[in-house]
C-alpha positions as CSV (number, residue, x, y, z in Angstrom):
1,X,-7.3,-53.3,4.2
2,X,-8.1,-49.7,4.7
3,X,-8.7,-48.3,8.0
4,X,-10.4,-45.0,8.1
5,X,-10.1,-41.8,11.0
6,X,-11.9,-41.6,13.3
7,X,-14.4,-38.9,12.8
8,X,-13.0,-36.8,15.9
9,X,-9.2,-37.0,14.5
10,X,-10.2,-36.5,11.0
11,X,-12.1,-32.8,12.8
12,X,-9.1,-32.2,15.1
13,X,-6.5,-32.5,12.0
14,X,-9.4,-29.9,9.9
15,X,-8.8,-27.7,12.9
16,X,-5.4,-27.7,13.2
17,X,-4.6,-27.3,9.7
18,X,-6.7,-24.2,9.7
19,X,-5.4,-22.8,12.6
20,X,-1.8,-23.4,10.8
21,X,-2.9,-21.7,7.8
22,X,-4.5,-19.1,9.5
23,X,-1.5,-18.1,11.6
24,X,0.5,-18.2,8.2
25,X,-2.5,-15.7,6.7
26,X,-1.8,-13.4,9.3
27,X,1.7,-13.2,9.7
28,X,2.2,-12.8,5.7
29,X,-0.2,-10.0,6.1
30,X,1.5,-8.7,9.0
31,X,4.8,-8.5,7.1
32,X,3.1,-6.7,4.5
33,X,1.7,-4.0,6.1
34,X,5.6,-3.7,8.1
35,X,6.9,-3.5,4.2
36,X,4.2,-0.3,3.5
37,X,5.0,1.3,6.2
38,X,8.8,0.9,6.1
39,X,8.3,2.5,2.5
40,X,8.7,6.2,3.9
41,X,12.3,7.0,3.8
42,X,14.6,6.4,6.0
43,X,16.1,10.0,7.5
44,X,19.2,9.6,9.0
45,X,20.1,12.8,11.3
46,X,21.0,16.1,9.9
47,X,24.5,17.2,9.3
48,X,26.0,20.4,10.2
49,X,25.1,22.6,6.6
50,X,23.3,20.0,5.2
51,X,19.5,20.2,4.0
52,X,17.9,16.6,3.0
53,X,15.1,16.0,0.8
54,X,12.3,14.4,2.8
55,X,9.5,12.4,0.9
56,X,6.6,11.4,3.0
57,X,5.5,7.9,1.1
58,X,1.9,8.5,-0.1
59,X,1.6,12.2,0.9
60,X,4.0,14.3,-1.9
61,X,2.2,17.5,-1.0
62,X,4.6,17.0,2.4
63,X,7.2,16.7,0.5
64,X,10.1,19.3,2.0
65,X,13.3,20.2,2.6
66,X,14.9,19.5,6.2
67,X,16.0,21.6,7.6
68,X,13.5,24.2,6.2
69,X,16.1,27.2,7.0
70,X,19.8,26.5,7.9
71,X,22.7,29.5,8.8
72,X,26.1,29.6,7.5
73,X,28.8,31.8,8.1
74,X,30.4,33.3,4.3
75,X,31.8,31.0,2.2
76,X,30.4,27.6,3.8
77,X,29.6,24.9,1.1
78,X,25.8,23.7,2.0
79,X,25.2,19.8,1.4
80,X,22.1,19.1,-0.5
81,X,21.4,15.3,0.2
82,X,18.0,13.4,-1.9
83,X,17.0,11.3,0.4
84,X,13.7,10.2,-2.0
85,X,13.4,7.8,-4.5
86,X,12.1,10.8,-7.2
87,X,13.9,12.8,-8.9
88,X,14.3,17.0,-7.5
89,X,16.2,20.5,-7.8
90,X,17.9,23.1,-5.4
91,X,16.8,26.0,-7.2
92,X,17.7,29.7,-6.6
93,X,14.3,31.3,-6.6
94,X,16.7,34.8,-6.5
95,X,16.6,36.8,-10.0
96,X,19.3,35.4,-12.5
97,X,19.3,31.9,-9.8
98,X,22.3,31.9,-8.6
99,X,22.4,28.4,-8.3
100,X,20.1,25.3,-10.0
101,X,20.9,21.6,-9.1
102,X,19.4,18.5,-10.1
103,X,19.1,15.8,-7.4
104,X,19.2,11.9,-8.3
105,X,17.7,9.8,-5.7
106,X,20.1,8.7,-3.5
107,X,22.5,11.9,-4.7
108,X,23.5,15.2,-3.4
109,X,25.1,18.3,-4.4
110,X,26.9,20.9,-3.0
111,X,26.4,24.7,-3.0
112,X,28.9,27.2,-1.9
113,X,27.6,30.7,-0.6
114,X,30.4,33.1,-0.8
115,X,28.0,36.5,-0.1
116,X,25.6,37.8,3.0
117,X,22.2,37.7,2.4
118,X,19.3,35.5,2.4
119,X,18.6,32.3,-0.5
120,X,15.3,31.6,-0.8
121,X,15.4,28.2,-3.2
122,X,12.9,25.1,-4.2
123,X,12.2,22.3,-6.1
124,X,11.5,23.1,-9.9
125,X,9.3,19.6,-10.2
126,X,7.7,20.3,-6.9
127,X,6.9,23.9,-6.2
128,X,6.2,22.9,-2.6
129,X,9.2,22.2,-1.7
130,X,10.7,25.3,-0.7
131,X,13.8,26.5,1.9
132,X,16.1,29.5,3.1
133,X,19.7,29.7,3.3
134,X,20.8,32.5,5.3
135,X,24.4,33.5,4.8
136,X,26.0,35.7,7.6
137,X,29.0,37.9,8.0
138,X,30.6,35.6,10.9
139,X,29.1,33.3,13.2
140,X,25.5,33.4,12.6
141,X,23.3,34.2,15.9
């Protein structure tokens, strides 16, 4: 024989299962919205001469080179990291460029600046993306 529940447990087991499922709801949903925003990438601190490409997730017209200006001494190598996940350039906006580099995500290249003067560059795919390298005669002020 078949006993059946008690209309008050057979509610009280509704309500718990849909508080169970509801708590499950919200903390999937919570982990999602921690997954968007842990999309924007990860910027670990500056080195000394190194500029990093910084990509905003979701805004690319914020896209930018950090730091925007850096100051070497002659003859100082300047580390260009890509910190993105797209693909960019260094590139010398200078007549003749002096210097064009392609960044990989996750890559970086390396520019040496053996003159004075002042290297305006910026990203051939994203025109935005722009930054100075000034190159002084000694320790730059």
């Amino acid at each position: 024989m078949r006993s059946e529940a008690h209309p008050s447990e057979q509610l009280a087991r509704t309500i718990v299962m849909t508080l169970r499922w509801t708590f499950r709801a919200a903390a999937c949903a919570l982990l999602l919205a921690l997954a968007a925003c842990s999309g924007a990438t990860p910027a670990r601190p500056v080195r000394p001469n190194e500029v990093q490409v910084i990509e905003p997730v979701g805004r690319e017209p914020a896209w930018t080179y950090a730091p925007q200006e850096v100051r070497v001494s002659v003859g100082t190598t300047v580390k260009f990291v890509n910190m993105g996940k797209e693909f960019h350039t260094v590139t010398s906006s200078d007549e003749g460029r002096p210097f064009d580099v392609g960044l990989d995500s996750g890559k970086s290249a390396t520019v040496t600046f053996d003159k004075v003067g002042v290297y305006a560059y910026h990203c051939g795919v994203h025109p935005q993306m722009t930054g100075v390298v000034r190159v002084c005669d000694g320790a730059c002020s």
